[in-house]
C-alpha positions in Angstrom: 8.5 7.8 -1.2 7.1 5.8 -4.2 3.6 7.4 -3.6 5.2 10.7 -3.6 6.8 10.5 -7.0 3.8 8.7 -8.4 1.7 12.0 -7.5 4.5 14.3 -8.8 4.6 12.2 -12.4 0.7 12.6 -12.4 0.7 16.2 -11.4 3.0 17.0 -14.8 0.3 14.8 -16.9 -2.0 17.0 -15.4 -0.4 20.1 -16.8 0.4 21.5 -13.1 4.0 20.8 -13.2 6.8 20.7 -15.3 10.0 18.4 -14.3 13.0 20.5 -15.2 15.6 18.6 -13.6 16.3 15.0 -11.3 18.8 13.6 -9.6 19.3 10.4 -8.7 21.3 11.0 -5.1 20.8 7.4 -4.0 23.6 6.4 -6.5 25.9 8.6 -5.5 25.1 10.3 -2.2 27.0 13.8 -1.6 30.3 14.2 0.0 28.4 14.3 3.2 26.6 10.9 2.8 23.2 12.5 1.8 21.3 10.8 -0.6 17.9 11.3 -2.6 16.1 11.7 -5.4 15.7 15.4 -6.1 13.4 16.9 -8.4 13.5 21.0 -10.2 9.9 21.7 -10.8 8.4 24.6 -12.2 5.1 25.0 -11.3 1.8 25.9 -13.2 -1.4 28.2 -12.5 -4.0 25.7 -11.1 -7.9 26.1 -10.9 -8.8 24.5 -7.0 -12.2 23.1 -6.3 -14.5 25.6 -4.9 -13.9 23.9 -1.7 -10.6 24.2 -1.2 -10.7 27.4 -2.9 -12.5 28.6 0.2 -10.4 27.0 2.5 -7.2 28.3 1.2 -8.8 32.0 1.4 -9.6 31.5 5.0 -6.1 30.4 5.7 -4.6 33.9 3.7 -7.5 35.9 5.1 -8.8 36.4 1.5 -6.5 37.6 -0.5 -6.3 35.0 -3.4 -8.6 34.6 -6.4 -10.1 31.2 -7.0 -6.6 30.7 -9.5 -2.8 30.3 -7.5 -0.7 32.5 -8.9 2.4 30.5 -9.3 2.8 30.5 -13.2 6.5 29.6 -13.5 8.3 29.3 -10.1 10.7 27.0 -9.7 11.1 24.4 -6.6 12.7 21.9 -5.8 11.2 18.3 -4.3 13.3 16.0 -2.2 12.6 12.3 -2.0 14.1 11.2 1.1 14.6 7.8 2.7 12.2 7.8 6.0 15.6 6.7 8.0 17.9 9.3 6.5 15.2 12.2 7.3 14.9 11.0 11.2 19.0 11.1 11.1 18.4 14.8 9.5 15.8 15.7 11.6 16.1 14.0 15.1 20.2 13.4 15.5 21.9 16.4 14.4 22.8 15.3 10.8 20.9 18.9 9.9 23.0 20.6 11.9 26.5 19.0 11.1 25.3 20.3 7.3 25.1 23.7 8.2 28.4 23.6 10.0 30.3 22.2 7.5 28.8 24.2 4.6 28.9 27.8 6.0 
């Protein structure tokens, strides 16, 4: 989790990001007992090596230019605690979200 936010703090030094928005979740985890650090991002255009360039053409059969396209969307990162994401992912806790939110 640490290496993640590292790369996300150097990725906005880098111009590729900007951090609208965090929350610190571990603090005080939702009503449901999730809790994370969540990030509102919005992204920026970004040249990619010729390399990957070529691989991420392959993958969309072509149709990009050497520059993403992505010049102000918005995302949003969580930073999740291994153990929570396996109680998400692997015992239901996913599941008991959707239930109780819709």
């Amino acid at each position: 989790m640490a290496w993640g936010v590292l790369q996300l703090a150097a990725a906005e030094a880098r111009g590729e990001v900007t951090i609208l928005r965090t929350k610190l979740r571990f603090e005080e985890p939702t009503a449901a007992g999730w809790a994370d650090l969540m990030c509102n991002v919005v992204l920026h255009p970004v040249a990619l090596p010729v390399s990957s360039a070529r691989r991420f053409r392959r993958m969309v059969k072509g149709r990009v230019r050497s520059r993403v396209s992505c010049d102000g969307h918005v995302c949003e990162i969580q930073f999740v605690h291994r153990k929570l994401m396996l109680v998400r992912s692997q015992m239901g806790g996913h599941t008991l979200y959707d239930s109780a939110r819709y």
